[in-house]
Phi, psi and omega in degrees: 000147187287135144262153204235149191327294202313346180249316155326310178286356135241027156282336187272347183111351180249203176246141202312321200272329151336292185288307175334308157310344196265307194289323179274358138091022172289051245072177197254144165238114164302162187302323200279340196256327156318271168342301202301293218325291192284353168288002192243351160259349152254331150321297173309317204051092187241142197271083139358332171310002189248254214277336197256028179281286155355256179336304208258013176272319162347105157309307197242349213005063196211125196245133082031095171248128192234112177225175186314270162239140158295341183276353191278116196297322175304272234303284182314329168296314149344272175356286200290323217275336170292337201283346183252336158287323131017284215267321195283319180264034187066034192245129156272136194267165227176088179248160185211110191246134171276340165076028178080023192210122220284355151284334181278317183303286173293027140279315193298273167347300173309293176316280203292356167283303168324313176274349162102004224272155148325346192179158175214120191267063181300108168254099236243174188282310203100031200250180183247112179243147191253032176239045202286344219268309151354288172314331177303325192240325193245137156283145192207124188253109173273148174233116204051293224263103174325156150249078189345320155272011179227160185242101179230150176293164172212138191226113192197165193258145179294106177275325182298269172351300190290317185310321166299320180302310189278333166262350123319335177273325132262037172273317205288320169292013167108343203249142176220012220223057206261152155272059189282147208235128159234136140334152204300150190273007205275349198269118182306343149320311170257328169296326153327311175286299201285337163314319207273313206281310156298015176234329189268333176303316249204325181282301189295346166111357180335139173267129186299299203299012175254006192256152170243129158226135170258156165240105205223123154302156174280106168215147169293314199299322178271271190341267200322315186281346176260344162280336152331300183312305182310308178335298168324320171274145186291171274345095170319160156283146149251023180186139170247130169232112193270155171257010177187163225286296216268017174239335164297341182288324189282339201270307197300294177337301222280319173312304197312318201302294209300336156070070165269141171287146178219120017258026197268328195281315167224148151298159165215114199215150186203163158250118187111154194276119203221343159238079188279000165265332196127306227303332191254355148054046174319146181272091189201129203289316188211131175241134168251153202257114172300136182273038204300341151328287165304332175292312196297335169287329169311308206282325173292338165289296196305349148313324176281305178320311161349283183310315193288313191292340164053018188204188219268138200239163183294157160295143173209174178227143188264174187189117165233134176288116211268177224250153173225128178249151173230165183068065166257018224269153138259112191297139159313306212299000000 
């Protein structure tokens, strides 16, 4: 088997961008830490012709981050957590938001060929781009949303398990009676989700036509204003299950106006961390807290291994598990 920059660095014990500096004569290394290196690169017989070839041939040092919104708190976690393996290997970043629109997204692509970058981190509409040719030449690593007509690495959280999960949880609680809330289905991500749930829905025996589900783009302001409405209406839910951080945020508004007791009157269950300091203590039975960290760092190592191997690699998929918290609600009653 090829060894790769990435398996030195962690026989020595550093970091990928550590060895990059040792083999490229680069940056400050200590004497002590230099050593581990190279000594774990003669332990290894590790061929050094792949990233510091790379590296030092790099037309641009600039890798392509293409994402949803900036505004988006996950999304910018990503961001930062690529911007620092990045950083550590002497690489600059190039971000770009398609804002959910699949023209904007194949400018953003068009745009980062023009400039040349070395690699590309998508986090895509989940649309089919006919800009595949991109891909030919450049590497490139999704982060959650697929891109349907491509064979691509992918690095995303098992989402399909938690949809199952969360709705075991309010089976086991008692609830048969559900609202479930989504995103548009066009995004492969939320198809994911609503697939799962509804398999996990039909194995416990749920009666479907007592389930309620919407398709709501992710906006707060619409999400709040069309779970009022719904709200209002006869049959209640004896659960909301959001499927993602900005349509639970629209819902808990929406609950909170109508001043429903929580949870005995309704569950309130989600995906995203939407108080990732404490400070806001959401009335919410169960949350899964997202690892956006840990995602942005996989797909920037498997992006640089890209860069090093410098030729076409099998395709694989990262699957990272999110965190599931329960009891968060402070009762209403």
């Amino acid at each position: 088997m090829t060894v790769t920059i990435k398996d030195v660095a962690a026989a020595a014990g550093v970091s990928v961008g550590t060895v990059s500096k040792v083999i490229n004569k680069s940056g400050f290394v200590s004497d002590k830490i230099r050593e581990k290196v190279l000594l774990a690169i003669t332990l290894l017989n590790y061929k050094p012709n792949g990233i510091a070839r790379s590296l030092k041939q790099s037309k641009t040092r600039l890798i392509g981050v293409i994402v949803d919104e900036i505004s988006n708190p996950y999304t910018m976690e990503v961001v930062r957590a690529v911007e620092a393996i990045a950083a550590d290997m002497e690489f600059n970043v190039i971000l770009a938001a398609h804002q959910n629109d699949h023209g904007k997204e194949a400018k953003a692509l068009r745009m980062m060929t023009e400039k040349r970058v070395d690699g590309i981190i998508l986090l895509g509409t989940g649309c089919e781009l006919a800009e595949t040719n991109v891909f030919s030449s450049i590497p490139c690593v999704l982060v959650d949303q697929r891109v349907e007509n491509l064979q691509l690495d992918r690095v995303a959280h098992d989402y399909a398990t938690v949809s199952k999960k969360i709705i075991n949880y309010l089976h086991e609680n008692g609830r048969r009676n559900l609202l479930i809330v989504h995103d548009l289905l066009c995004r492969t991500v939320e198809e994911e989700k609503y697939k799962a749930a509804i398999e996990a829905l039909n194995s416990l025996e749920f009666n479907l036509e007592k389930q309620q589900f919407l398709e709501i783009k992710s906006d707060v302001k619409e999400v709040y204003v069309t779970i009022k409405k719904q709200l209002l209406n006869e049959p209640l839910p004896d659960a909301v299950f959001a499927m993602n951080s900005i349509v639970l945020i629209g819902i808990l508004k929406a609950v909170t106006s109508l001043g429903f007791e929580i949870p005995q009157k309704m569950m309130i269950v989600g995906i995203g961390d939407i108080d990732p300091h404490g400070f806001l203590k959401p009335q919410l039975s169960l949350v899964v807290k997202e690892k956006p960290n840990e995602v942005g760092k996989i797909a920037a190592d498997v992006l640089f291994e890209k860069i090093e191997s410098g030729s076409a690699t099998e395709v694989k998929e990262f699957m990272v598990n999110p965190e599931m918290v329960e009891n968060l609600f402070i009762s209403t009653k």
